[in-house]
Backbone bond lengths (Angstrom), bond angles and torsions (degrees), N, CA, C in turn:
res aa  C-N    CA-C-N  psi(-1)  N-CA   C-N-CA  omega(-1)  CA-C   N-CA-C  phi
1 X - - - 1.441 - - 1.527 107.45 -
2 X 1.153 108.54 129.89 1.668 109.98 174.91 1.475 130.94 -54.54
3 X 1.180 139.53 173.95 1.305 136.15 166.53 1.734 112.10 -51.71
4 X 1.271 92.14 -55.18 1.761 104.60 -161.38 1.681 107.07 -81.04
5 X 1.219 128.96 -22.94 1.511 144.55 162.68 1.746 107.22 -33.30
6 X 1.139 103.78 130.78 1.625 115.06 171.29 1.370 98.07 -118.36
7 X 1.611 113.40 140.36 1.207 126.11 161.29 1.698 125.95 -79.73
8 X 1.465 131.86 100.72 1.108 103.64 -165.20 1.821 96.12 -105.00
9 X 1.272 99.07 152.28 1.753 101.47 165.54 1.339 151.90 -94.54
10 X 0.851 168.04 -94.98 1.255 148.62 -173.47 2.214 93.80 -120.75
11 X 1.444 108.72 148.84 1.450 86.57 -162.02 1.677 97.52 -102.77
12 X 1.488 111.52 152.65 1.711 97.59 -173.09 1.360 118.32 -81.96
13 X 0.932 133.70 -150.98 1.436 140.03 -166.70 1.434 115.46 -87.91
14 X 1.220 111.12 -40.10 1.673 121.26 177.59 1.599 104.16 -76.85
15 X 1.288 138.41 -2.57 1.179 135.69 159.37 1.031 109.45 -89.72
16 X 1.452 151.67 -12.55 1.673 149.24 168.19 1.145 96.06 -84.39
17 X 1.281 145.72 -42.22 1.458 146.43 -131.15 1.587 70.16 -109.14
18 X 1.187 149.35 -41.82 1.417 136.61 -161.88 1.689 101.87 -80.20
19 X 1.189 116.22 -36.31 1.272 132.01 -150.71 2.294 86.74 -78.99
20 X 1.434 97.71 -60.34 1.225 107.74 -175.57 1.907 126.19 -57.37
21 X 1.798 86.67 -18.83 1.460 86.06 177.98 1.729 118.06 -86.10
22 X 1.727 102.40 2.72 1.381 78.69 168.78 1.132 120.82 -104.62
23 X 1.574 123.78 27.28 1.523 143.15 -162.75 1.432 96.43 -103.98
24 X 1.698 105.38 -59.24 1.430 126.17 -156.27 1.353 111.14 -146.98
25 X 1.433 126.10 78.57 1.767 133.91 -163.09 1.465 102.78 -65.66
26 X 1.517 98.21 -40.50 1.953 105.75 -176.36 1.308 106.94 -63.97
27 X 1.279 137.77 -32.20 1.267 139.09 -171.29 1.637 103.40 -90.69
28 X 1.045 117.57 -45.92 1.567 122.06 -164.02 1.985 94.41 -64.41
29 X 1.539 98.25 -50.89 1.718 108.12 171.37 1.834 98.42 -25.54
30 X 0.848 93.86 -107.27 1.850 128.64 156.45 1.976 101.70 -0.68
31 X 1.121 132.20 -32.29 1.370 117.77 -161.32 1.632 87.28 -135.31
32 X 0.739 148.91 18.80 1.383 134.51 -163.92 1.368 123.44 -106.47
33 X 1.438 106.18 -39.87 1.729 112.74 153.53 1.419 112.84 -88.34
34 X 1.702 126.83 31.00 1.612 119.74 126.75 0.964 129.27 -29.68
35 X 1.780 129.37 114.92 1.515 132.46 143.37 1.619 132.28 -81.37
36 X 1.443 89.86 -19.42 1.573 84.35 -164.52 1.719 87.19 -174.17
37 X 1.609 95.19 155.92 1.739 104.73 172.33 1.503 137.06 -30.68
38 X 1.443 97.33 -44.51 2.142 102.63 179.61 1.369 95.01 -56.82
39 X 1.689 122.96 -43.59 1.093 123.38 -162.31 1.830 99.14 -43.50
40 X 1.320 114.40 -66.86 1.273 129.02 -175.90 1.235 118.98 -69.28
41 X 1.303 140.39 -19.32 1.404 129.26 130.79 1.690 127.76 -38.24
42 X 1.358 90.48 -55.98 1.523 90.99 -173.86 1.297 102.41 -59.04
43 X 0.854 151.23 -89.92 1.762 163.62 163.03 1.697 107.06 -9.85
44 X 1.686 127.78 -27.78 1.029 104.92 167.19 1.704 106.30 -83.37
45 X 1.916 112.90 -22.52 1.668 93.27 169.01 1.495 127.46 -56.27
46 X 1.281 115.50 -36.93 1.438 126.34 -170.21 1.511 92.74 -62.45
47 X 1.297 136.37 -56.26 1.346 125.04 -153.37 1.441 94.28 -87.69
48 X 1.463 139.06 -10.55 1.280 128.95 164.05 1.604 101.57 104.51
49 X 1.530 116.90 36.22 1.625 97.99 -142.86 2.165 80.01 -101.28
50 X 1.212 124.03 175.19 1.298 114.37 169.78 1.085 138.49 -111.56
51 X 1.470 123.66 117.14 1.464 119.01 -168.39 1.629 113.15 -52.10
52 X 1.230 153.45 20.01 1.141 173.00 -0.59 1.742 110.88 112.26
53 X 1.688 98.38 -48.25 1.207 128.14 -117.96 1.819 79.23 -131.32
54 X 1.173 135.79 -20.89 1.647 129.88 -173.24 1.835 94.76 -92.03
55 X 1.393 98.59 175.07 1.214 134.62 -173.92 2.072 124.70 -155.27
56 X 0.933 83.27 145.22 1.969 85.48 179.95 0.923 97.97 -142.21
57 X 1.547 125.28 121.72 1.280 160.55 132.50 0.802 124.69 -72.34
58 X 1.622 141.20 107.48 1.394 158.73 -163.45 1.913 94.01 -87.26
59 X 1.102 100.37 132.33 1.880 110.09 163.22 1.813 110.62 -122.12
60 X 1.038 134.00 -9.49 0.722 133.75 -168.64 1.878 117.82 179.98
61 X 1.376 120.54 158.64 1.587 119.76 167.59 1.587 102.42 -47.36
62 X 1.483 130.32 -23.93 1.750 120.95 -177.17 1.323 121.01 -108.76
63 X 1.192 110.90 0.34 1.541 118.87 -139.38 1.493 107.92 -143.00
64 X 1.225 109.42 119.65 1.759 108.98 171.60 1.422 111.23 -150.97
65 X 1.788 113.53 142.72 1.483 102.54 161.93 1.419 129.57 -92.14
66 X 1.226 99.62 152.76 1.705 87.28 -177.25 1.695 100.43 -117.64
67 X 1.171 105.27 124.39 1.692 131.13 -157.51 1.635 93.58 -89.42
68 X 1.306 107.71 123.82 1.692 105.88 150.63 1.449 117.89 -114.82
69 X 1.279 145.47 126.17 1.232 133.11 160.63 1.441 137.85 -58.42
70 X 0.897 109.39 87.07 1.640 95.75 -174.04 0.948 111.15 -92.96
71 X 1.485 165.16 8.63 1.189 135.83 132.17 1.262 93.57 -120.40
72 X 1.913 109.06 140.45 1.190 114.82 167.78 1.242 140.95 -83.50
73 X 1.745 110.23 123.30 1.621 125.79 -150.75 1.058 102.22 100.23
74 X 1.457 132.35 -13.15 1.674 100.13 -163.49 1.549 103.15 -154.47
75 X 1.247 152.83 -89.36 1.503 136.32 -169.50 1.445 115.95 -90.65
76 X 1.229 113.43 144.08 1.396 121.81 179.30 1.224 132.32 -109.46
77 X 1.815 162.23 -171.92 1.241 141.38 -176.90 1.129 72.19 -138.29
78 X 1.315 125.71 139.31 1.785 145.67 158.12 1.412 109.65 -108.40
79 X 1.302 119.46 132.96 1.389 129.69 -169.02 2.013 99.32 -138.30
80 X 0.986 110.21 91.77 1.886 112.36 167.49 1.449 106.25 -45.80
81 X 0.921 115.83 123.64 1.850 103.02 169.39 2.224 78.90 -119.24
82 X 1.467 94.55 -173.36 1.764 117.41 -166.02 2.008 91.11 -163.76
């Protein structure tokens, strides 16, 4: 690593939710005071969305994403859970 190089670390949650609101503001609105998975269950029941439609991706022994599809074929909502 160089002299002038910063190490940065893993980024938290309010930086995706920032990143995502300039994609999707209504959604980022909507997900942003997420803590944890029920959160995102519950909220995909309310919007009617289908468990059908998730995914889990393991990153590690602590760490997994849990994938929603939102449009089919093509963009997804990624949520890190620990």
């Amino acid at each position: 690593m160089s002299a002038n190089a910063v190490e940065l670390g893993p980024r938290e949650y309010p930086a995706y939710v920032d990143g995502l609101r300039a994609a999707m503001p209504d959604v980022a609105a909507e997900v942003s005071a997420f803590t944890g998975v029920g959160q995102v269950l519950e909220w995909m029941q309310q919007r009617g969305l289908d468990l059908k439609t998730i995914d889990f991706v393991p990153q590690d022994e602590f760490e997994y994403d849990f994938l929603l599809e939102w449009e089919r074929g093509g963009r997804w909502l990624a949520f890190g859970v620990t």
